[in-house]
N, C-alpha and C positions, 0 to 999 in steps of 0.2 A: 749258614747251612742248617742250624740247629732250629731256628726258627721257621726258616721254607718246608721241613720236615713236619716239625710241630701241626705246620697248616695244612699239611698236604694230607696228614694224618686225622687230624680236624676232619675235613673235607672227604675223606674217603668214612670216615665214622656218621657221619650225618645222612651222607648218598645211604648208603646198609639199614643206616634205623629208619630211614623215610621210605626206603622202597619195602621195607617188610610192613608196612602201614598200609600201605595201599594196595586198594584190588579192583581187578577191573570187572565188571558188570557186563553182562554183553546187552544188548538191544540201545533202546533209544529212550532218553527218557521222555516223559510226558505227564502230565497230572494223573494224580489219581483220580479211580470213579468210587464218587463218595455212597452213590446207594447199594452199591452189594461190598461185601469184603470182597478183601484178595486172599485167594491162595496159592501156594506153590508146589511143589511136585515132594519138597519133602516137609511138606505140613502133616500133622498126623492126623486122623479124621477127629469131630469132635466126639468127644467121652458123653454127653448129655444131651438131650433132645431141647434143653433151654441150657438157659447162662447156670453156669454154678450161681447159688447164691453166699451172699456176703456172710463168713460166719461170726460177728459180730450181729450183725442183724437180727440172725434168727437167734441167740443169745439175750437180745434187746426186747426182743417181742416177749419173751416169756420170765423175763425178768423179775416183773411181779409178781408172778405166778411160785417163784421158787424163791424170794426175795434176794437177790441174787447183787452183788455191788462190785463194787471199782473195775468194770469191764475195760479189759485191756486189749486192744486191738494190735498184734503182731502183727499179721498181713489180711489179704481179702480172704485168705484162707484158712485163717488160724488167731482164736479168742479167746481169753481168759477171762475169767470171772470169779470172787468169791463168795462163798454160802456161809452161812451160818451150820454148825458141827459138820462143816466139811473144809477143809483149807481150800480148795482150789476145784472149779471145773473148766473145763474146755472141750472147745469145737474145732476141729480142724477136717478142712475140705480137701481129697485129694482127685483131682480131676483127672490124675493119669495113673491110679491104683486102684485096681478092682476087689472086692473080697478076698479073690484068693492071694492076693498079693500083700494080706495083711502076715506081718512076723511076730510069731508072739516070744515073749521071753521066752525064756528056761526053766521057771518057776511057774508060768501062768498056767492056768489052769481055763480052758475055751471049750464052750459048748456053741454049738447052734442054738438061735433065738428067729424070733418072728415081731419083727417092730411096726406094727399097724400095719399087717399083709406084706412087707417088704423081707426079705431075705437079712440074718444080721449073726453076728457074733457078740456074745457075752464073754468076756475077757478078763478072771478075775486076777489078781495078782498081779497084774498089765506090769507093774513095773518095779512095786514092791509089794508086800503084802497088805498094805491099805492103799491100793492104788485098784480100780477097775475101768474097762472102758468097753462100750458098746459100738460095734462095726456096723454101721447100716451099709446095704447098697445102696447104690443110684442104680448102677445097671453093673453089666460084666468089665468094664474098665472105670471105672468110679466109686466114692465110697467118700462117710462121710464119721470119722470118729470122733463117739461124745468120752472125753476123761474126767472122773473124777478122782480125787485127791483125798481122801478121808482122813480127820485124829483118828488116835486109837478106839475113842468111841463110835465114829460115824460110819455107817455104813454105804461104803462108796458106791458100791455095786445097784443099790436103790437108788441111789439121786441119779447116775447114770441114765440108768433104763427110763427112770420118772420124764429127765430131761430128753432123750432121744424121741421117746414116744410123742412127747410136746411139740417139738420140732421136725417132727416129720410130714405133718401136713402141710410143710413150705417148700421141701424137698423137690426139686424135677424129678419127675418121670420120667423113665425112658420108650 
């Protein structure tokens, strides 16, 4: 008895986890068509008139320029890098937050800025007091923030801005 239970109990535990697994689709399937994408009813429209780009990339491109090393790839949207009298910069792409949806600390201290004609925030304080970052738009749901990291000598707030203004002429339009 103790055993027919056992299994019976088995068998009712396995039916409950496989049926919360599965779901049903409606229509029919069929290949996809490879020359347009697919969309669906609760896709959200896209944030940019091109592809975000890669922010390692634009990181990579100006690298020289700011001599900039051991660039570190978190996602397609989010890069580290570091400088010389600055501990640390990054790039991070948010394709579904627009300027106004930027939060600043408590302490930070945000003025409006103008980054090669584009709309932006200057963000000093971003996270501690040697910490700055610049908000570019892309457009009104996108945006693309440069952080610097400064010692107590460097002034993070300049490689920021230096850095954002470089990398903006990679930037989508919208």
């Amino acid at each position: 008895m103790k055993k027919h239970r056992a299994l019976l109990s088995a068998l009712l535990l396995s039916t409950i986890a496989l049926s919360g697994c599965s779901t049903v689709e409606p229509g029919s399937p069929s290949a996809a068509d490879t020359d347009s994408p697919t969309t669906s009813g609760t896709s959200s429209p896209s944030s940019t008139s091109q592809a975000a780009p890669d922010a390692c990339a634009l990181l990579e491109k100006v690298s020289s320029e700011f001599d900039l090393t051991n660039l570190e790839k978190k996602s397609a949207s989010d890069c580290e890098a570091d400088l010389p009298e600055v501990r640390s910069v990054g790039v991070t792409i948010y394709s579904d937050r627009g300027l106004a949806q930027y939060n600043a600390g408590s302490q930070a201290v945000v003025s409006e800025i103008d980054i090669n004609g584009r709309r932006g925030k200057l963000v000093e304080k971003a996270l501690r007091e040697v910490d700055c970052a610049v908000v570019v738009e892309l457009d009104e749901n996108s945006r693309v923030d440069v952080f610097a990291s400064a010692s107590l000598t460097g002034d993070s707030c300049t490689v920021a801005q230096q850095i954002a203004k470089a990398i903006e002429p990679d930037l989508p339009r919208s």
